[in-house]
C-alpha positions, 0 to 999 in steps of 0.5 A: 929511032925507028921504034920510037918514032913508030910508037909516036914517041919521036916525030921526024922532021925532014932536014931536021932531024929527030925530036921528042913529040909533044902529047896534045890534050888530045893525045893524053885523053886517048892515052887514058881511054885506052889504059881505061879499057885494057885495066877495066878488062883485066879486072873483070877476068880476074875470075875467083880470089884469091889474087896475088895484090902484094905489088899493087899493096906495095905501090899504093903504100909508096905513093902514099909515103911520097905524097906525106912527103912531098916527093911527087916524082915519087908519087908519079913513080908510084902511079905508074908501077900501081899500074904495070901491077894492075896489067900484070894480073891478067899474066899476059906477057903481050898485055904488059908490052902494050901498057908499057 
């Protein structure tokens, strides 16, 4: 619990217990900004092609498909793995740990 309440993903009530923290708009915001900044980043020091965009091909394919057929959980799978792809290549193990 420790983890997850140091990652704001937990708030600790005392005498409470442990509970699921609700995200603000605020919060959402500051989460996009920063997903913004860490993927602009990696897409400017991609350097010369080519680049290995296979996973990112792959991702888009299954959001399209999910949203054809109305699976939008599939849709938001798709979303999240198109963006782990992306952070993935800047091949850095540390920035794929702060992205995910």
């Amino acid at each position: 619990f420790r983890l997850l309440t140091h990652e704001r993903l937990l708030v600790h009530e005392l005498n409470r217990g442990v509970f699921v923290r609700v995200l603000t708009v605020e919060d959402v915001e500051d989460i996009y900004r920063t997903r913004s900044l860490v993927e602009c980043a990696v897409v400017r020091g991609l350097g010369e092609p080519p680049y290995p965009l296979d996973g990112l091909a792959e991702a888009v394919e299954d959001g399209r498909r999910s949203a054809r057929e109305g699976d939008w959980k599939g849709v938001g799978t798709a979303n999240i793995h198109f963006h782990r792809e992306l952070v993935a290549l800047a091949g850095s193990e540390r920035t794929d740990e702060l992205m995910r």
